[in-house]
HTML snippet that shows the backbone in 3Dmol.js (N, CA, C, O; Angstrom):
<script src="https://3Dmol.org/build/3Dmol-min.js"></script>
<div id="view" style="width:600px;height:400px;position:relative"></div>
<script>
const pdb = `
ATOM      1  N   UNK A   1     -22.550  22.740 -19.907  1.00  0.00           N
ATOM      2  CA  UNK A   1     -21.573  21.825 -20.464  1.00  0.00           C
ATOM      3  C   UNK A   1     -20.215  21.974 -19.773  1.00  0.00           C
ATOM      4  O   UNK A   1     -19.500  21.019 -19.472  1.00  0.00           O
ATOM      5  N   UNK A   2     -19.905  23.367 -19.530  1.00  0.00           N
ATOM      6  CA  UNK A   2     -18.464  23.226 -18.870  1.00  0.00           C
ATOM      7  C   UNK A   2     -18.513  23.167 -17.479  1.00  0.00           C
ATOM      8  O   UNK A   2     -17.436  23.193 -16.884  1.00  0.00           O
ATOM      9  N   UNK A   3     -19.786  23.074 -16.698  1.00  0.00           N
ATOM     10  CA  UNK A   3     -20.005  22.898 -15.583  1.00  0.00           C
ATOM     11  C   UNK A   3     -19.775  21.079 -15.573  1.00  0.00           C
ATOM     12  O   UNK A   3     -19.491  20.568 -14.489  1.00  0.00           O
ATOM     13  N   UNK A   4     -19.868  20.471 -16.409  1.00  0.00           N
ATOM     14  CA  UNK A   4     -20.167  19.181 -16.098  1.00  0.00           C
ATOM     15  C   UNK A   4     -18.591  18.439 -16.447  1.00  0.00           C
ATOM     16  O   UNK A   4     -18.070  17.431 -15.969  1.00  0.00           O
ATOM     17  N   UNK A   5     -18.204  19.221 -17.282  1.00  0.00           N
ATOM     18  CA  UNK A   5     -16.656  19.333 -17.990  1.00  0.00           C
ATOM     19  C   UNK A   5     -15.532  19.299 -16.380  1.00  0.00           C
ATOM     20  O   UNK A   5     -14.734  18.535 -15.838  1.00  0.00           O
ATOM     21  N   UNK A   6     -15.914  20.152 -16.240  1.00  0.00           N
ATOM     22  CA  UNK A   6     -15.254  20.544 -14.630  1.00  0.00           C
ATOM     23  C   UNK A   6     -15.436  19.363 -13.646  1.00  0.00           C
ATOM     24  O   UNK A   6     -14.470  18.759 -13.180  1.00  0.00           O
ATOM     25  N   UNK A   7     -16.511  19.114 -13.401  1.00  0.00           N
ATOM     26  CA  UNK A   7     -17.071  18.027 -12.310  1.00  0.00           C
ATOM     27  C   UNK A   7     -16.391  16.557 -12.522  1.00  0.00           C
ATOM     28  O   UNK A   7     -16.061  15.640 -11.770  1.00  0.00           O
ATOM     29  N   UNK A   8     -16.354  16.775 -13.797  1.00  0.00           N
ATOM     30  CA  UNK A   8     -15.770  14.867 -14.137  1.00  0.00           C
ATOM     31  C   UNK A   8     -14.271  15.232 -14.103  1.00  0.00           C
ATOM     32  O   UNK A   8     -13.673  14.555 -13.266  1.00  0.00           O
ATOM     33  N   UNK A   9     -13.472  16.127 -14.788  1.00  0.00           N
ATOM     34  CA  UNK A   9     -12.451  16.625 -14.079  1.00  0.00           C
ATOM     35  C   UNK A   9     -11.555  16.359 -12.535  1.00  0.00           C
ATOM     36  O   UNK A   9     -10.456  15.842 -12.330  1.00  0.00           O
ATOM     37  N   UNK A  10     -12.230  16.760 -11.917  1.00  0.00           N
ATOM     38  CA  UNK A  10     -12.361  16.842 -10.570  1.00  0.00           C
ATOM     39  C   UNK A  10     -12.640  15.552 -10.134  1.00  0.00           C
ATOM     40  O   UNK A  10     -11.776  15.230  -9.320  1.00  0.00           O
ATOM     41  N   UNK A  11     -13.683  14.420 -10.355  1.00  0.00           N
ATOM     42  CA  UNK A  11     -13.616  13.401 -10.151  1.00  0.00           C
ATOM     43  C   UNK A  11     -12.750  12.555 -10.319  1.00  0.00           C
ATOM     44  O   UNK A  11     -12.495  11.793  -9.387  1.00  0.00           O
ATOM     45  N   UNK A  12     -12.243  12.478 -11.215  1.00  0.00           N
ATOM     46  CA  UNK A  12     -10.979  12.096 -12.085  1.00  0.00           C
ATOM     47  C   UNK A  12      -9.686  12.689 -11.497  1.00  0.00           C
ATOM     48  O   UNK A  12      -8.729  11.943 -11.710  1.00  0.00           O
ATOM     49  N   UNK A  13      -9.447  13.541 -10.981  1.00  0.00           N
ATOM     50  CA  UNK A  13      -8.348  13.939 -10.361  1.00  0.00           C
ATOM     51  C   UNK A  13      -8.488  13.359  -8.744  1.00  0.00           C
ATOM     52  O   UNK A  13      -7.441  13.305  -8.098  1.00  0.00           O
ATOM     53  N   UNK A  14      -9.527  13.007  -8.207  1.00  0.00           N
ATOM     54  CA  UNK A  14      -9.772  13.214  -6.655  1.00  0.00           C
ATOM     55  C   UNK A  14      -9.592  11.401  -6.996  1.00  0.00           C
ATOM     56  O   UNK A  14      -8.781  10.815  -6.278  1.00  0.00           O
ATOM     57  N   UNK A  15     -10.105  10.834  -7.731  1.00  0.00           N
ATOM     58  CA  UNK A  15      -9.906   9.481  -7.832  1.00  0.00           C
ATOM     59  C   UNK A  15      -8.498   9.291  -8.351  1.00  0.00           C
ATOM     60  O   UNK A  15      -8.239   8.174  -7.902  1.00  0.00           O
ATOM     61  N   UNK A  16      -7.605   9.622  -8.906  1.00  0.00           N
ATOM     62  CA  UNK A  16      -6.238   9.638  -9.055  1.00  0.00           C
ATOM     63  C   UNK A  16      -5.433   9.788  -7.967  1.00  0.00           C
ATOM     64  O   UNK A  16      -4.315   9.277  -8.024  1.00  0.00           O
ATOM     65  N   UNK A  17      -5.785  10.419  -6.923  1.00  0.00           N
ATOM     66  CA  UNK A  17      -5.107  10.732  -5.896  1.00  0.00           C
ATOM     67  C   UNK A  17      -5.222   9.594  -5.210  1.00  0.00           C
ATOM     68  O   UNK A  17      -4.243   8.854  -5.107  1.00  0.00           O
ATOM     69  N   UNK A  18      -6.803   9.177  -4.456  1.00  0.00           N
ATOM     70  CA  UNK A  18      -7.275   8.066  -3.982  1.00  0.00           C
ATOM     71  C   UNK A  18      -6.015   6.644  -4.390  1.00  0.00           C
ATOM     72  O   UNK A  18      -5.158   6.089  -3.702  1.00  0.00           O
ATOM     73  N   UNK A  19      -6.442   6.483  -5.765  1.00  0.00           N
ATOM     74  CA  UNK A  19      -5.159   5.292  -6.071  1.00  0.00           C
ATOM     75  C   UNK A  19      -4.150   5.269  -5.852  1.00  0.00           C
ATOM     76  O   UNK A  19      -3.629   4.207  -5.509  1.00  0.00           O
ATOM     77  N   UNK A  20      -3.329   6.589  -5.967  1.00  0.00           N
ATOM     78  CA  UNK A  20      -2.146   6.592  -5.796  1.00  0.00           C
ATOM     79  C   UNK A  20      -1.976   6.265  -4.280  1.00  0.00           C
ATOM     80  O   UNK A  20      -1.133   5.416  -3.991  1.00  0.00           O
ATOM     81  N   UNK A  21      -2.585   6.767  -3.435  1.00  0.00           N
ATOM     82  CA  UNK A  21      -2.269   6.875  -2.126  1.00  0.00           C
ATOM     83  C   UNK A  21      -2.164   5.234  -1.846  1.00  0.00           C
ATOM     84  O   UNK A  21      -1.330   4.624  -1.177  1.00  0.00           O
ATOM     85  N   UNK A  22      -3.388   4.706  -2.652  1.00  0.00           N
ATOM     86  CA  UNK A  22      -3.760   3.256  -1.715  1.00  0.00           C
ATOM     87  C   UNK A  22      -2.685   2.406  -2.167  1.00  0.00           C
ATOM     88  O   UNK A  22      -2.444   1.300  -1.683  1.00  0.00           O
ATOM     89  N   UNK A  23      -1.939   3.041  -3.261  1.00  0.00           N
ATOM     90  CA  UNK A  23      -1.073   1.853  -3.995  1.00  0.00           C
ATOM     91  C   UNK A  23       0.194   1.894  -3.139  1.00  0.00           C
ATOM     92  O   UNK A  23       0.845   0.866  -2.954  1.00  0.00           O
ATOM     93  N   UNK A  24       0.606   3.259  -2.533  1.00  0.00           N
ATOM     94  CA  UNK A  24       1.572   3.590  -1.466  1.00  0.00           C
ATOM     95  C   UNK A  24       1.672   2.837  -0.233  1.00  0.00           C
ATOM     96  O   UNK A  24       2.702   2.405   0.284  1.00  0.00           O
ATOM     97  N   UNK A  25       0.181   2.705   0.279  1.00  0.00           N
ATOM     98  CA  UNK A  25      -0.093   2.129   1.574  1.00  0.00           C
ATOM     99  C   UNK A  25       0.728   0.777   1.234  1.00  0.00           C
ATOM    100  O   UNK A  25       1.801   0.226   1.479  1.00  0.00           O
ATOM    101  N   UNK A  26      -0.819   0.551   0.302  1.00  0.00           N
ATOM    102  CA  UNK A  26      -0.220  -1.496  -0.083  1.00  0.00           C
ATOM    103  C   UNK A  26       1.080  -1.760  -0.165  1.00  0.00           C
ATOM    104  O   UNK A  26       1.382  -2.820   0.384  1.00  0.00           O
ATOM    105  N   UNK A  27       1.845  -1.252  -0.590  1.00  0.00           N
ATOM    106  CA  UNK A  27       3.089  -1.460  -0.916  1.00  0.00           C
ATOM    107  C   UNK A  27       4.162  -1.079   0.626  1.00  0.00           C
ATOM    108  O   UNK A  27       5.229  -1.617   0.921  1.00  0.00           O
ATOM    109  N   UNK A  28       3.562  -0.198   1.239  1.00  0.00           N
ATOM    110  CA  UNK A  28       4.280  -0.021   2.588  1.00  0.00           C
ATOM    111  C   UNK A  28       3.876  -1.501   3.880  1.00  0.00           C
ATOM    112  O   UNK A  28       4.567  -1.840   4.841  1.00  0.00           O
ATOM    113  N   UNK A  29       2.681  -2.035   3.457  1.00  0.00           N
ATOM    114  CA  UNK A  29       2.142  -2.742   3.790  1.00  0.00           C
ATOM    115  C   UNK A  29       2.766  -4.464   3.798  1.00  0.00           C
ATOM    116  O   UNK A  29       2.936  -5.234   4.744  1.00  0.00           O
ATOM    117  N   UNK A  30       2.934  -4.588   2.730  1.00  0.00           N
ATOM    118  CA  UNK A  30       3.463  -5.264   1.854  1.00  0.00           C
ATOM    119  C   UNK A  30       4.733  -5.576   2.284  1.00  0.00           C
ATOM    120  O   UNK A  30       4.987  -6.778   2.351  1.00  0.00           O
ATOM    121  N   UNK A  31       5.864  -4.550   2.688  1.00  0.00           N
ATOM    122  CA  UNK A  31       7.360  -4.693   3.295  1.00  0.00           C
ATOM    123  C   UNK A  31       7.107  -5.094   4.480  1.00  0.00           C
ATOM    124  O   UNK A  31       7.645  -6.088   4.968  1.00  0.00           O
ATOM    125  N   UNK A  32       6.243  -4.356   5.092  1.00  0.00           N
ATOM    126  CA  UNK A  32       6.193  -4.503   6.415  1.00  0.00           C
ATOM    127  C   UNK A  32       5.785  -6.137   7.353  1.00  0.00           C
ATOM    128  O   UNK A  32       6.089  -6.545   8.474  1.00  0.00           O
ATOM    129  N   UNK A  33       4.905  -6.755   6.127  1.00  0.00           N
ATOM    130  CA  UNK A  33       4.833  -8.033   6.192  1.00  0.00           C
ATOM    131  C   UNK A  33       5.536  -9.021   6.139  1.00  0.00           C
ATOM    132  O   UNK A  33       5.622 -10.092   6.741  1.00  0.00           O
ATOM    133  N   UNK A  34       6.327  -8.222   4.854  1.00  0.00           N
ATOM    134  CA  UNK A  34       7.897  -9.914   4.274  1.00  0.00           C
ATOM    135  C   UNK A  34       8.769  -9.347   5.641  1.00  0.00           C
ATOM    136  O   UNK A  34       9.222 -10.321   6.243  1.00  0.00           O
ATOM    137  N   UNK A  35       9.090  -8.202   6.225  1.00  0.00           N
ATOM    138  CA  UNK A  35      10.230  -7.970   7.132  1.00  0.00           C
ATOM    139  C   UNK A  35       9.161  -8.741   8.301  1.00  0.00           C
ATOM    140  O   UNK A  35       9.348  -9.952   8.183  1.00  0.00           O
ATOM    141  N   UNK A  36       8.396  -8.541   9.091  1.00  0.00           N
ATOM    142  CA  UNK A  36       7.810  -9.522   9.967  1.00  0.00           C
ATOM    143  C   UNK A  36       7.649 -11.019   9.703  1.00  0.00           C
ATOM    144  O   UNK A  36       7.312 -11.671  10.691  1.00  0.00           O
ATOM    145  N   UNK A  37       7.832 -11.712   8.521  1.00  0.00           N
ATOM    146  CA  UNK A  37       7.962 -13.041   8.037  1.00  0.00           C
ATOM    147  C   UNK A  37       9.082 -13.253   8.254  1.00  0.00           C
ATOM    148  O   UNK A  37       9.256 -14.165   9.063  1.00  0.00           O
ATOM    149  N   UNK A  38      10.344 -12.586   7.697  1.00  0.00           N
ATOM    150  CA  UNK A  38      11.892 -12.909   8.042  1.00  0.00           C
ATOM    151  C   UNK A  38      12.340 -13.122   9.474  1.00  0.00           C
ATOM    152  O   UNK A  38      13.149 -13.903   9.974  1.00  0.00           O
ATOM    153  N   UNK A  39      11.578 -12.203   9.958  1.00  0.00           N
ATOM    154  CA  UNK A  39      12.426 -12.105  11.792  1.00  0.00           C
ATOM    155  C   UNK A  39      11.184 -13.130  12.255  1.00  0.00           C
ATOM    156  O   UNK A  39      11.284 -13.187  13.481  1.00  0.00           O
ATOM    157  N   UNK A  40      10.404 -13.708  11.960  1.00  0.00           N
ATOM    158  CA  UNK A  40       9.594 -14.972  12.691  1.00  0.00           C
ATOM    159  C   UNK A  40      10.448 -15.850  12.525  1.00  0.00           C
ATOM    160  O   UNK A  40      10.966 -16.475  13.450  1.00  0.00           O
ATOM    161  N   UNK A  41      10.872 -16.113  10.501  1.00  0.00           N
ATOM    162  CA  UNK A  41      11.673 -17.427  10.266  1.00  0.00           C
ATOM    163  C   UNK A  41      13.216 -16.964  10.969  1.00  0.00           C
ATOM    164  O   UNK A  41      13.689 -17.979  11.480  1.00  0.00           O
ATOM    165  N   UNK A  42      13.939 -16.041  11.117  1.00  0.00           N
ATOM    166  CA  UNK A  42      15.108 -15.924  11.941  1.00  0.00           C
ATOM    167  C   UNK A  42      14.738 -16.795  13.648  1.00  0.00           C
ATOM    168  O   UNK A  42      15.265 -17.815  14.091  1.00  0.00           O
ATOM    169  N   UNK A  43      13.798 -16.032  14.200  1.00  0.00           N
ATOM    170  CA  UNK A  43      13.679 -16.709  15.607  1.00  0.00           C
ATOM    171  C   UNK A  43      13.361 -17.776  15.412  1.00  0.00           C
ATOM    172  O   UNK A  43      13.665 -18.529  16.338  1.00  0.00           O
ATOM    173  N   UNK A  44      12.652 -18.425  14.254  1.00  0.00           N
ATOM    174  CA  UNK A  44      12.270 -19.961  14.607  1.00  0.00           C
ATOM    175  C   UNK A  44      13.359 -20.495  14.486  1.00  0.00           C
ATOM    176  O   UNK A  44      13.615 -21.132  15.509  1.00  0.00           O
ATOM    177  N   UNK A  45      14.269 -20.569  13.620  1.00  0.00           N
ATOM    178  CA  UNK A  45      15.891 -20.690  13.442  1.00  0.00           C
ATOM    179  C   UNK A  45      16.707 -20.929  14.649  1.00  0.00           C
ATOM    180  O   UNK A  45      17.143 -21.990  15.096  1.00  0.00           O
ATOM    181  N   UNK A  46      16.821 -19.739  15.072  1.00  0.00           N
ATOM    182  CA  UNK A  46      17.447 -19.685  16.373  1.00  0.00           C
ATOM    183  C   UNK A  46      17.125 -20.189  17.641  1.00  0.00           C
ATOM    184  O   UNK A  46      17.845 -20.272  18.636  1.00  0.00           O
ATOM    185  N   UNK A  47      15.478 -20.646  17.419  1.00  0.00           N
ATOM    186  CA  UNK A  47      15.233 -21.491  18.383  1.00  0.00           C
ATOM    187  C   UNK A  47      15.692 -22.961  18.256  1.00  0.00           C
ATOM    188  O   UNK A  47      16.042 -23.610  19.242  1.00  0.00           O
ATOM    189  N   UNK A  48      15.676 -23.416  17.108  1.00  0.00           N
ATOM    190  CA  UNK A  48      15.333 -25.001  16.646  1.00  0.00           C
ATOM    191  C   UNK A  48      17.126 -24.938  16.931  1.00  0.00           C
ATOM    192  O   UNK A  48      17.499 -25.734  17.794  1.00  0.00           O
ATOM    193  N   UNK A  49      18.044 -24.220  16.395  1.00  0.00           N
ATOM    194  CA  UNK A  49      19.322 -24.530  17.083  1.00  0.00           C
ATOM    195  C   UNK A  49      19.443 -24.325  19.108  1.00  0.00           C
ATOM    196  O   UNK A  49      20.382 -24.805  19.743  1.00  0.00           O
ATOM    197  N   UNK A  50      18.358 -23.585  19.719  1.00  0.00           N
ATOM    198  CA  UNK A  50      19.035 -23.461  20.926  1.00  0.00           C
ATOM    199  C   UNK A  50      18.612 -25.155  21.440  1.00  0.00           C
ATOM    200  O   UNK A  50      19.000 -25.587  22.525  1.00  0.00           O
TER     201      UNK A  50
END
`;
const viewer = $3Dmol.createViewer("view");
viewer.addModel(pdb, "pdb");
viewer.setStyle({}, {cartoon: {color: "spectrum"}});
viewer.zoomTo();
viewer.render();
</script>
């Protein structure tokens, strides 16, 4: 019983980590996209005035 107590434990912690990490990525992910959207719409800008 406390062998199995332990195991789901452990699952549960190793899958907590997992999320957290991926929610970090996404979200680093995520900036990195709207800041590459801004400097496209800046140069298209700056083109349509040259």
């Amino acid at each position: 019983m406390f062998e199995m107590l332990t195991c789901n434990v452990a699952v549960l912690a190793i899958a907590g980590l997992y999320y957290a990490w991926k929610d970090r990525v996404g979200k680093l992910s995520l900036r990195r996209h709207e800041i590459r959207e801004r400097v496209a719409y800046m140069l298209w800008v700056a083109a349509q005035r040259a």
